[in-house]
N, C-alpha and C positions, 0 to 999 in steps of 0.2 A: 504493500500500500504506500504510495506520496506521502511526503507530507503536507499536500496540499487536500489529499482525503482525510488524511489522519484528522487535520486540524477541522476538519468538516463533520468527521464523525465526533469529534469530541463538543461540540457544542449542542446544548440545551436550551431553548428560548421556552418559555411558560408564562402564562397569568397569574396571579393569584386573584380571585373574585369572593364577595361573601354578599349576604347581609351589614348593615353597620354593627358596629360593635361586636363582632364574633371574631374578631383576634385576629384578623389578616395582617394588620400591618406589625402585630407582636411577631408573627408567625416568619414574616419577611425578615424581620430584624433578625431574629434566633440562627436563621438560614446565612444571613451576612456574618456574623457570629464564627457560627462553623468555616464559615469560608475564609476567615480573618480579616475580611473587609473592615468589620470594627472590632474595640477592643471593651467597646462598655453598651449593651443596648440600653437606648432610649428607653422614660419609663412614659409612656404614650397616658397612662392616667395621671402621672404623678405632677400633682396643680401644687404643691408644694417645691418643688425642684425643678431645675432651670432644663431640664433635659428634655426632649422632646425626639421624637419619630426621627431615625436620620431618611429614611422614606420622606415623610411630612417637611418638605422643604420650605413652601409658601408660609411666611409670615402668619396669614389668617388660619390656617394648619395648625400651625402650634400652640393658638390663641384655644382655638376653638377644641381642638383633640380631636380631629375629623379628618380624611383626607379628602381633597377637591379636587385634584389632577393627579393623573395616572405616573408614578415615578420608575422610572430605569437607571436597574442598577446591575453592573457586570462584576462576577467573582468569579474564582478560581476553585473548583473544593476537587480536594485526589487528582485525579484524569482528567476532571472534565471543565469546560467553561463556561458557568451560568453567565444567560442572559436574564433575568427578573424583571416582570412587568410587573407592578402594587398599583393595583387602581381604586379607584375612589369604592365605597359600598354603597353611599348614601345616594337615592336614586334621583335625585336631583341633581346629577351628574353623570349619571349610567351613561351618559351617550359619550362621552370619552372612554367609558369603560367598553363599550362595543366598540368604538375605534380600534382601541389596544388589542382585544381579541384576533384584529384582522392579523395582529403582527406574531399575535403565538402558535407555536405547533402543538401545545397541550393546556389544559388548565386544571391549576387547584383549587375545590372548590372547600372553603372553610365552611364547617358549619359548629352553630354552639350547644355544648352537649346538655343543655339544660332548654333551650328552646327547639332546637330542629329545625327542619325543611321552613324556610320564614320571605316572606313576600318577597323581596331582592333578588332573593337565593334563586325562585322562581325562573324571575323573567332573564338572568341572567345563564340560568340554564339553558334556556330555551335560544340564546343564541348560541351558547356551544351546538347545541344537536342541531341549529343549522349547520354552522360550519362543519361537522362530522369534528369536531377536536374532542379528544381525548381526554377524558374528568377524572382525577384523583379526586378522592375525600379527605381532607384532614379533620373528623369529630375531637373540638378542641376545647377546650376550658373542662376537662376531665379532673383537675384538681378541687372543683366544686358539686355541688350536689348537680345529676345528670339523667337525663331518662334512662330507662332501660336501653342496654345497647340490642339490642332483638327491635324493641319498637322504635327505636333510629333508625335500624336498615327497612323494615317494612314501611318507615317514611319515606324515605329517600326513591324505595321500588317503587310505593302507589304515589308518590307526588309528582315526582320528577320523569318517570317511566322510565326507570335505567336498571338494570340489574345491579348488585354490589360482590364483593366479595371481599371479605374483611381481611387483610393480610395480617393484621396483628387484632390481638383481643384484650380490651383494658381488664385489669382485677382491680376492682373497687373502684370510690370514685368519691369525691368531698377530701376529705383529711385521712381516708381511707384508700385514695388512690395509690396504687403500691409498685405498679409496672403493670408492662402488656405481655402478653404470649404470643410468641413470634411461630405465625402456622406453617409458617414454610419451612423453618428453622427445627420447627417442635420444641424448642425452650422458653423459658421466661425472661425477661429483660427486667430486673427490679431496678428503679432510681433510689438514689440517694439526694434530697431538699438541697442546694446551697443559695437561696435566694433568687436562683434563673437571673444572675448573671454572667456565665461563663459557663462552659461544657460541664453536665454534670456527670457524676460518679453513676456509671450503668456495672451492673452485677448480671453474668448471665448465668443460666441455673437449670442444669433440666430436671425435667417433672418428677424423675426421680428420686430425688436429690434429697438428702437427709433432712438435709437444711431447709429445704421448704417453709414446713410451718413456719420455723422461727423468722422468717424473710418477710411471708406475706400472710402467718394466722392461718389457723384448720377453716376457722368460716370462707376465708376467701378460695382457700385449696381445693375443698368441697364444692363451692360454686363452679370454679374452673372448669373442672373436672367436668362435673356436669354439663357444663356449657361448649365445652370441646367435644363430647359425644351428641351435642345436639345438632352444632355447626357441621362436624364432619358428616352428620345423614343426612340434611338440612339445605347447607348453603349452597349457591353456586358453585361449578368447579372454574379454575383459576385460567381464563384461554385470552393471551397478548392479543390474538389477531382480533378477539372482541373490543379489548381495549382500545386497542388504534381505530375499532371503528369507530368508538363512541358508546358503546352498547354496554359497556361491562364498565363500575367503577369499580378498582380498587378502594380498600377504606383501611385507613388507619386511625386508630386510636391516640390521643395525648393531651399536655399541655403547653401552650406555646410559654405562655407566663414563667410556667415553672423550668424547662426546657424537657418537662417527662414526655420522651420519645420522640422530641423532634430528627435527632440524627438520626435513629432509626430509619424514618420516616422519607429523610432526605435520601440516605442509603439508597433504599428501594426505588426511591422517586426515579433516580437517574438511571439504575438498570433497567426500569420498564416503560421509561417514557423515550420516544426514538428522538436520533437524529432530526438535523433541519429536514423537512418534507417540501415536496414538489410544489410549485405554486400555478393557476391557471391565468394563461394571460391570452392577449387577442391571438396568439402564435400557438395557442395550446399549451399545455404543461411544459414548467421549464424545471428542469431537472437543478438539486441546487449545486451539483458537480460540473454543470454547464463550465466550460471555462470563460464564458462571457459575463464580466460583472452585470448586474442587475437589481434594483433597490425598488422600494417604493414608501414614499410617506404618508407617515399614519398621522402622526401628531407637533404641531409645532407650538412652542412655547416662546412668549417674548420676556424680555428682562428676568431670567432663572437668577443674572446676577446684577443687582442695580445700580453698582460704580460701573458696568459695563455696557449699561441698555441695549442689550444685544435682544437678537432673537435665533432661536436654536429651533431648525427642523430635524426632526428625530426619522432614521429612515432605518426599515427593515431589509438587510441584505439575504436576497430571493437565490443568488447564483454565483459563483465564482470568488475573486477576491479581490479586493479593495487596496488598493496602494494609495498611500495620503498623497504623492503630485501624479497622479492619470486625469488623465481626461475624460469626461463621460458625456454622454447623450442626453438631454432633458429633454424627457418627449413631448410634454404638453407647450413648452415655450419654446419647440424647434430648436434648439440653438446647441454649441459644444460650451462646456466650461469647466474650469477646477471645482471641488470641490472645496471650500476655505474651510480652516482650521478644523479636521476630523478630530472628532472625539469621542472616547468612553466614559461615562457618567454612572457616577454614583450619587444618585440625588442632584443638588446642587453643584456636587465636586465636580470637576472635569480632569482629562488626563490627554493630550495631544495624543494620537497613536500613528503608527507608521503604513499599519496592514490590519484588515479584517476580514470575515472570512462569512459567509452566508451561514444565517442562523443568526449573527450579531446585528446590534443594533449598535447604530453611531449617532451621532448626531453634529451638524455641519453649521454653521453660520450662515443666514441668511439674511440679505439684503432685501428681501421680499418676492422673491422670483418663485417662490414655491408655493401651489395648495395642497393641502390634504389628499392624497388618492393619487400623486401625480408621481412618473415612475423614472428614474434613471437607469442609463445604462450604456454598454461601451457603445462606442461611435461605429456607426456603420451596421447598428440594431435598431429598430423600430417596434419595440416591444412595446405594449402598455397592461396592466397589473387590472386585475378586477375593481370596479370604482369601490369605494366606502361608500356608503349610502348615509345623505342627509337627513336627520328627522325632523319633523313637521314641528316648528314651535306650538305649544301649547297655552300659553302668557303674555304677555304684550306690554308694554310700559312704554310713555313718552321719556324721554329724557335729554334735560339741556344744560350747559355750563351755568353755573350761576355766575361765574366773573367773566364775561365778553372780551375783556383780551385775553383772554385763554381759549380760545376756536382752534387755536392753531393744535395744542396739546389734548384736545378735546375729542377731534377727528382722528389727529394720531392715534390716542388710546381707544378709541372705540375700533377704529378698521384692524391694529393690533390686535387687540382680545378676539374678534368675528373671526380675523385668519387662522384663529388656531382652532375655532370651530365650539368658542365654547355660547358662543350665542351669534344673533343673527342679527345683523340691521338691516332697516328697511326705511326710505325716504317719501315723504308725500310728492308726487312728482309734476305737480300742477301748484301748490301752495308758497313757492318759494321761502318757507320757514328754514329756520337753522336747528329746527329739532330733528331729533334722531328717533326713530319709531325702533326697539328690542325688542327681540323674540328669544323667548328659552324653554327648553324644556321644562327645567325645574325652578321654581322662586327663588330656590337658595342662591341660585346664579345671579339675580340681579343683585345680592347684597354682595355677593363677591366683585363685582361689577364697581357696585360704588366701590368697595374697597380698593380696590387695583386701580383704578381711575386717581384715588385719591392718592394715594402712597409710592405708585409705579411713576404717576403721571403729574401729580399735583395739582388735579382739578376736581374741585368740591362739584356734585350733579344736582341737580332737581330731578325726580322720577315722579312722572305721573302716570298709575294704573290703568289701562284700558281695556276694556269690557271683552274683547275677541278673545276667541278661543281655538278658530278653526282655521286654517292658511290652506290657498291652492294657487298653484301655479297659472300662469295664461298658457298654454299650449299654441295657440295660434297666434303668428308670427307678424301677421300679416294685419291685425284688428284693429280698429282702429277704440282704445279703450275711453276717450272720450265718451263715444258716443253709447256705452253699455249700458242697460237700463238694470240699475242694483237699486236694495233697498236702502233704506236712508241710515240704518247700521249697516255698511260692507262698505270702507272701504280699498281706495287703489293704492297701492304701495308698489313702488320700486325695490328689488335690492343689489347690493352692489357692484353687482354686474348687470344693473340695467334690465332686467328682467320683470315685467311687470307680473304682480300677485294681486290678489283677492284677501281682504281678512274676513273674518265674519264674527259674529256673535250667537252665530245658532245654525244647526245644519237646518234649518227652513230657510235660510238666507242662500244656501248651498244652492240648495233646488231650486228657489227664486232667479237665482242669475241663470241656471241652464234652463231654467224654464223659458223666461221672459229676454233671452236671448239667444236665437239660434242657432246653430253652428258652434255654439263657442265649448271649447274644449277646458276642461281644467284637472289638475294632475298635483297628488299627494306630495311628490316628489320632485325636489328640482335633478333633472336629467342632462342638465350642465357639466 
C-alpha cells in the first residue's frame, strides 16, 4: 500500500449529534483528551470556573453553556487521524447541524440515559437515514440514575426504526455504576472515579474471576449474569455490512463526565467505522483514492478570531491530496486560484498545514469568493459535489442600525453572518428603505444575531417581529411581480441574489397567490 493510501485509510471524519444537554460536547472533549489534543477538559456546566467547552469557541457559547455552531477539531489517537465535527443540539440551529452531516462518513449519536430517544435526537436521525450514514450510540450520563438498559434499546428500535446491538453492557448505574461488559471481548471493564479529568484507571476482569464480587457486588454479578443470557438469545447479531448501511447501531454504554468507558468506546468506534467513502457528484461517484484533489464546502464562519476579522471557509476533502501552494479549480466562480492560508483547526486554534488528504477537513481564508455547497478541484476537472439544500425560514424580523453612520458595518455584518448560512436576508424591492427583512429557522438565531452584530461588528440593531411564517420562491423568471395580485399580508421580498420571494402569514395566503394568479409557479426551495 502508498503512503498516499495509507494516509487515506487512516482517517476518520464523524458527527457527533444529540439532543441538548445529553453530553455531546463533554463526550467531544473526553475524545480530544484521549487524543492529547488537550490536557484539562473544559467543565461545560461549571458557572463557577473560568473554563468552558474548548469545542464552545463563540463568546455567547461560553456565556450561555450551549453550543451555536458546528466546531472542527482534528487529532491524532494510535493509527488513526480524527477529523471531529460537534455540532450544535439545540434545534434552533439544527440546520448547520444538517450542513455538517453533509461532510461526515459516520455519526454519533448521544443519547441521555435517564431521558432516551428525545425530540432532537429524532429529527436528527432522520437525516442520517437519509444520507444512509452510519449511527453509533453512545447511552451517556450512566453515572446517574438511568432507565433500564432493555427499554433504551426497545426505544431506540421503535422510535428511530434502526436495529441496535449493544457492544458493551453497563453494570449499575447512579453511584452504582461500576463498569461495562465488553461482549465481544466477554470481560468486564470496571472504572476507577478520579474526577473525569484525565484517562481513568480501567481494570479488566473476566466473569470468572474470583474477584468479581468484590469489584462490582453479588447484586450487580447476578444481574449481569442474567442479562448476558438474555442478550445473547435476544439481541441482534453483530453484521459491519449493516452498519455501513445505516441499518444496525452499534450501542455502547458510559459516562462522558466521569470518563467511565469513553476509551473503550472510542476503541471500537474507529475499528468499525470505515475509511473516507465515495462521494456522488455531477461525474458520478468519485472514488476518495481518485488522485485528482477534490473538496467541497459545507460551512463558513466569519471573524473565529476578532484581532483578525477574517472569514474561514471550512471545506470537506472528497479525493486525492491537498498541497498548501496547488492550484485548484473553483467551479461555481469559473476561475483557477490558490488556496490562502490552509488550515487545521481545533476550535478556534488554527495550525498552517502543508498537505491533507480526503477525509480531512481544512479550512482556507476567504475573501468572499465562496458559498456553501460550492466544490473545488484540480484544474482541468469540472466536477461539482451534490448541493446542500437550503431550508425554508420559518420567523421573520425587520431589522435596522440604530446609529446611521454605521450602514457601512451594518451591511457588512449582516451579508457576513447570511454567507455562512446561519440566517437569510431578504430586501423590500420597490420601498427603497434601508431595513433588512431576516429569516431563521430558529428564534434563538436572531439573539445571536444581535449579539455578533454587536461584539463582531459594533453595531447596536433594532428588530422588529413580523407576523410571516411561510416563504416561496418565484419560479418564473420571466413575471412581471408588480403586477401579482396577493393579499394584503404576503409580501415581495428580494434576496441577495436578487431573486424574488413570496412571504406569507398563513398557507390561505399560499393558495390565494396560485389561485388568483395564473401560471405562477412557487417552490419550497431556492434551486440556486
Amino acid at each position: 500500500m502508498s503512503k498516499y493510501e495509507n494516509e487515506i485509510n487512516k482517517r476518520r471524519t464523524f458527527a457527533i449529534i444529540s439532543h441538548p444537554d445529553a453530553g455531546k460536547t463533554t463526550l467531544t472533549e473526553k475524545f480530544l483528551l484521549y487524543g492529547g489534543a488537550i490536557a484539562l477538559a473544559g467543565s461545560v456546566k461549571g458557572k463557577k470556573s473560568d473554563r468552558h467547552a474548548v469545542s464552545d469557541w463563540m463568546e455567547i457559547e461560553k456565556q450561555r453553556g450551549i453550543s451555536v455552531t458546528s466546531s472542527v477539531m482534528q487529532f491524532n489517537y494510535k493509527d488513526c487521524c480524527i477529523n471531529i465535527l460537534d455540532t450544535p443540539g439545540h434545534q434552533d440551529f439544527s440546520e448547520d447541524t444538517y450542513r455538517t452531516l453533509m461532510a461526515a462518513d459516520s455519526a454519533v449519536m448521544v443519547i441521555d440515559a435517564a431521558k432516551g430517544v428525545e425530540n432532537q435526537t429524532r429529527k436528527l436521525f432522520k437525516v442520517c437515514v437519509m444520507r444512509h450514514i452510519p449511527i453509533f450510540t453512545f447511552i451517556n450520563k450512566m453515572d446517574r440514575e438511568a432507565k433500564n438498559p432493555f427499554d433504551l434499546l426497545d426505544q431506540i428500535e421503535n422510535e428511530l426504526g434502526i436495529k441496535t446491538f449493544p457492544v458493551n453492557w453497563p453494570i449499575g448505574c447512579g453511584r452504582e455504576f461500576k463498569g461495562v461488559y465488553d461482549r465481544m471481548k466477554r470481560h468486564i471493564v470496571s472504572f476507577k472515579a478520579n474526577g473525569g479529568h484525565h484517562a481513568v484507571e480501567a481494570s479488566e476482569v473476566d466473569l470468572s474471576d474470583e474477584k468479581l464480587d468484590e469489584l462490582i457486588g453479588s447484586e450487580n454479578r447476578q444481574n449481569l449474569f442474567d442479562d448476558i443470557e438474555l442478550l445473547d438469545g435476544a439481541s441482534y447479531e453483530f453484521d459491519i455490512d449493516a452498519v455501513n448501511r445505516g441499518e444496525l447501531s452499534p450501542v455502547f454504554f458510559g459516562s462522558a463526565l466521569t470518563n467511565f468507558g469513553v476509551e473503550p468506546f472510542l476503541e471500537d468506534f474507529i475499528k468499525m467505522t470505515t475509511p473516507p467513502l465515495p462521494r456522488m457528484s455531477s461525474e458520478g461517484e468519485i472514488s476518495p483514492y481518485d488522485d485528482d484533489f477534490s473538496a467541497f464546502v459545507f460551512k463558513i464562519q466569519a471573524n473565529m478570531n476578532k484581532a483578525h476579522r477574517d472569514r474561514l471557509t471550512f471545506m470537506r476533502i472528497c479525493s486525492g491530496r491537498f498541497d498548501r501552494d496547488m492550484e485548484v479549480y473553483h467551479v461555481q466562480g469559473d476561475k483557477k486560484l490558490r488556496l490562502s492560508q490552509p488550515q487545521q483547526i481545533m476550535a478556534q486554534e488554527r495550525e498552517i498545514i502543508n498537505e491533507a488528504y480526503a477525509g480531512d477537513i481544512i479550512g482556507v481564508f476567504d475573501p468572499g469568493i465562496f458559498s456553501i455547497g460550492d466544490t473545488v478541484c484540480a484544474p482541468g476537472r469540472k466536477i461539482a459535489y451534490e448541493g446542500i439544500p437550503t431550508f425554508a425560514p420559518e420567523h421573520f424580523a425587520r431589522i435596522r442600525q440604530k446609529d446611521t453612520l454605521k450602514r457601512k458595518q451594518f451591511v457588512k455584518g449582516t451579508t457576513q453572518i447570511a454567507q455562512e448560512g446561519a440566517i437569510q436576508i431578504f430586501h423590500e424591492p420597490f420601498s427603497g428603505m434601508e431595513e433588512v427583512i431576516v429569516g431563521v429557522v430558529g428564534v434563538l438565531q436572531f439573539e445571536v444575531l444581535e449579539y455578533r452584530l454587536k461584539n463582531e461588528y459594533n453595531v447596536d440593531i433594532i428588530r422588529e417581529g413580523l407576523p410571516y411564517q411561510y416563504i416561496r420562491w418565484i419560479e418564473n423568471k420571466d413575471i412581471d411581480v408588480k403586477s401579482l395580485n396577493l393579499s394584503s399580508d404576503t409580501k415581495i421580498v428580494q434576496d441577495f441574489k436578487d431573486n424574488y420571494l413570496l412571504i406569507f402569514t398563513s398557507e390561505w395566503n399560499i393558495r390565494w397567490a396560485l389561485e388568483k394568479n395564473e401560471g405562477l409557479i412557487l417552490s419550497e426551495f431556492n434551486r440556486d
